[in-house]
N, C-alpha and C positions, 0 to 999 in steps of 0.2 A: 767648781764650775764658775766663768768670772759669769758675774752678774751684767745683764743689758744696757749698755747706756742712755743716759735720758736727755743729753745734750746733743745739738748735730751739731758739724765743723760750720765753719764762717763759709765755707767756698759751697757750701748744700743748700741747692737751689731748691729741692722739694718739702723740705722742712721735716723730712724725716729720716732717720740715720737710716745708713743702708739703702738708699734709694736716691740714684740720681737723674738728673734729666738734662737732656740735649735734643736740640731741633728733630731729629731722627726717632731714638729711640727713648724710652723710660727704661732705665735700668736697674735692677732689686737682687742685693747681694746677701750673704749671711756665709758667718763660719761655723761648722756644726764640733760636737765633741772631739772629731779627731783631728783638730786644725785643717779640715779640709773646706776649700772656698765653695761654697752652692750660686749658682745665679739665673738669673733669666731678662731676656729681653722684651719689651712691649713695642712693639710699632706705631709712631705718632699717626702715619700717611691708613694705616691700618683701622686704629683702633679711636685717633683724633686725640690732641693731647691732653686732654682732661680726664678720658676715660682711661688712657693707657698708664698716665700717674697713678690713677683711682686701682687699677689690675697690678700693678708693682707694688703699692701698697700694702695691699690686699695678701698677695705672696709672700712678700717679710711680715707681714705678720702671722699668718700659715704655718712659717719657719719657725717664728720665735715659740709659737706654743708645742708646737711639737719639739723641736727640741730643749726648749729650756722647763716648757710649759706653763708658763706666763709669758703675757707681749705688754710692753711701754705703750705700743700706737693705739689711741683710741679706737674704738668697732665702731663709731661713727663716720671714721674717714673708708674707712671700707664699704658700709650701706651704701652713701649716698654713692647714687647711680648718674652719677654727670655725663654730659653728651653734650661734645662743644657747635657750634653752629651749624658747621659744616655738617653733622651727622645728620641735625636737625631738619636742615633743609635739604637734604638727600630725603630722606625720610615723607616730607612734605610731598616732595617733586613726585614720589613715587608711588604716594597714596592717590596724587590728584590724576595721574596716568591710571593707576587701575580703575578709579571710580568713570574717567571717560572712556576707556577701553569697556568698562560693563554696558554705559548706556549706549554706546556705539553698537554692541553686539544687540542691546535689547531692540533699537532701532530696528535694526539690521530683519532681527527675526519680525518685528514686525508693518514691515515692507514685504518679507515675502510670505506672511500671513494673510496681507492685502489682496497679491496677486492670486494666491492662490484659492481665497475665498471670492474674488473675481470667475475665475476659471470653473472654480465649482457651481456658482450660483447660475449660469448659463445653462445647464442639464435639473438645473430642482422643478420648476416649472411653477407653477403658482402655488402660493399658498404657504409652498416652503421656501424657508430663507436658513443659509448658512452662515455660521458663527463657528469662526476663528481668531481666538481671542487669548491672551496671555492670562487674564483672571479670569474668564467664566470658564475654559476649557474650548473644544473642539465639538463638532459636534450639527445638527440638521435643529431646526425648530418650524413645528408643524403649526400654521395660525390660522385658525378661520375666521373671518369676520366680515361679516354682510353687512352693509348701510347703516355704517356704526354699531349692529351689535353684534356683540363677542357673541361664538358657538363653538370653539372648541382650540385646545391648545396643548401640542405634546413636544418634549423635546427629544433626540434620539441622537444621543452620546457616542463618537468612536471608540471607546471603552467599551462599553457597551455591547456593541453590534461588532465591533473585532476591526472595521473599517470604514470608509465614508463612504464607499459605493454599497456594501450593504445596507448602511444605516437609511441610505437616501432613497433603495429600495424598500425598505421598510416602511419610511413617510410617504414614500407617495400610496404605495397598497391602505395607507390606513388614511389617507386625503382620500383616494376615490371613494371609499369604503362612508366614509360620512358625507361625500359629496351626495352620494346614491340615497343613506339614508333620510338627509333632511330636504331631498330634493331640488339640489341645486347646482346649474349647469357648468360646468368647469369653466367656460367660459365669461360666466358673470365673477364678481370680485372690486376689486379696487374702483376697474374704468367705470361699473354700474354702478355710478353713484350722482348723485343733487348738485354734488360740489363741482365747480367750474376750476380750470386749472386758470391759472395767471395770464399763462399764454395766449387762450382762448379769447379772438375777437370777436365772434360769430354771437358766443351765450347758448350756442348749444353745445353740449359733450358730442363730441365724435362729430364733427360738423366744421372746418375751418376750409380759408378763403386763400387763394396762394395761383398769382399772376390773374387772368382771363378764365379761373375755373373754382368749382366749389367742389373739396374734398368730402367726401364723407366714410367714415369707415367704421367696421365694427371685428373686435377680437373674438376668434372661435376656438384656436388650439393654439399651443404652444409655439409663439415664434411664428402664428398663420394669422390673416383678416382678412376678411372680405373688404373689398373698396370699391367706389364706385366715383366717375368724375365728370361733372357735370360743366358745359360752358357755357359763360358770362353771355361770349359773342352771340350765339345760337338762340340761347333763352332769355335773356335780355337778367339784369340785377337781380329782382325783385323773384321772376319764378325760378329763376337758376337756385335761389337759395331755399325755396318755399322748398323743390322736386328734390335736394339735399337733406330737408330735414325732415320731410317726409317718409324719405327711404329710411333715413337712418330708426325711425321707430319704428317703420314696419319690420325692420333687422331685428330691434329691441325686442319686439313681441314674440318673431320666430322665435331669437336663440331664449331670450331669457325667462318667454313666457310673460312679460310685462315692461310698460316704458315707461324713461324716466318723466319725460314733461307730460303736465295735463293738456287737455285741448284749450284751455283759458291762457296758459301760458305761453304757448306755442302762437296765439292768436298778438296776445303782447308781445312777443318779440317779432312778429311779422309786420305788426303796426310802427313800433321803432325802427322799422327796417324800410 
């Protein structure tokens, strides 16, 4: 068996016998024991031409140890795993595509996690508020809290309960249910409260001024108020807004059993006024 040679010709552009290279292809030959030629082709446009020298290489040497069973080419030209630019920045192009195509879809979902937590929270009714969320999950949260203080708090998972109309059946039976116990009128909540919104020119809750009339209103059910509209023209400034805030805590005491401002207060803002 003649032995392998360890020299390449002058015209071998790969620097390894038995292995040549043209714009095209990488090309890797050998003769095995019966004088018969073995070969194979790499594709530059394929495989880019670093890598495809790197796979012809890699073959004649393959060759040599199976049939001679020793190879001349070092196994260092084989490992290294080269990847000319062009693979490189395909590679790049196509990573930075899927990470935008993720947050496009994550977007996507939650835009209609928005609407849809929209749509649901018009049927909760007080107390309950809906959460649809990519990290907490899906799901109703039951809150109660009266004039800053906390009294009770449940959440009620579409896991859980199997859907969101059950679930949200479920929060409201167990809102009334402590409504009833601690004695408190569904209609009180958030609006019964000390705090003035920003909006509010008046400085009473439930009491604002809008053209030649004084608005006053008070919430009883879901989506309902009582209102009442009292005119400038008629009652002149001063009583048009006293008979507004008047009504408005006689409302307070119906529905809620008690009003927010004292009569000291009510007497100061009549005097500002």
């Amino acid at each position: 068996m003649r032995s392998l040679p360890t020299q390449t010709k002058k015209n071998n552009k790969s620097g390894v016998t038995g292995v040549s290279v043209n714009d095209k292809n990488c090309y890797s030959y050998i003769v095995n024991d019966s004088a018969k030629r073995m070969s194979k082709k790499f594709s530059v446009a394929k495989y880019g031409r670093y890598e495809a020298l790197r796979l012809a290489i890699k073959w004649r040497r393959d060759k040599e140890l199976e049939i001679h069973g020793y190879s001349v080419i070092p196994a260092s030209l084989v490992r290294e795993n080269i990847k000319h630019k062009q693979s490189r920045r395909k590679a790049e192009i196509t990573e930075r595509s899927k990470k935008r195509a993720a947050l496009e879809h994550r977007e996507n979902i939650k835009r209609e996690l928005a609407l849809r937590k929209k749509g649901y929270q018009k049927t909760a009714g007080k107390f309950i508020y809906r959460i649809d969320d990519l990290m907490m999950g899906h799901g109703w949260l039951l809150r109660i809290e009266m004039n800053e203080e906390f009294i009770y708090q449940m959440s009620f998972r579409d896991s859980e309960y199997g859907s969101p109309r059950i679930g949200l059946i479920e929060a409201q039976r167990k809102r009334d249910t402590l409504l009833k116990m601690h004695n408190i009128p569904y209609a009180e909540g958030r609006r019964f409260s000390k705090k003035i919104r920003a909006t509010n020119s008046t400085g009473v809750p439930g009491v604002c001024r809008s053209g030649f009339h004084y608005h006053c209103y008070i919430p009883l059910l879901p989506n309902k108020r009582k209102t009442r509209k009292i005119s400038i023209v008629t009652y002149g400034e001063k009583l048009a807004f006293q008979m507004a805030v008047e009504w408005r805590r006689e409302m307070e005491t119906e529905v809620y059993g008690g009003t927010v401002l004292t009569d000291k207060e009510v007497e100061e803002i009549f005097k500002r006024k």
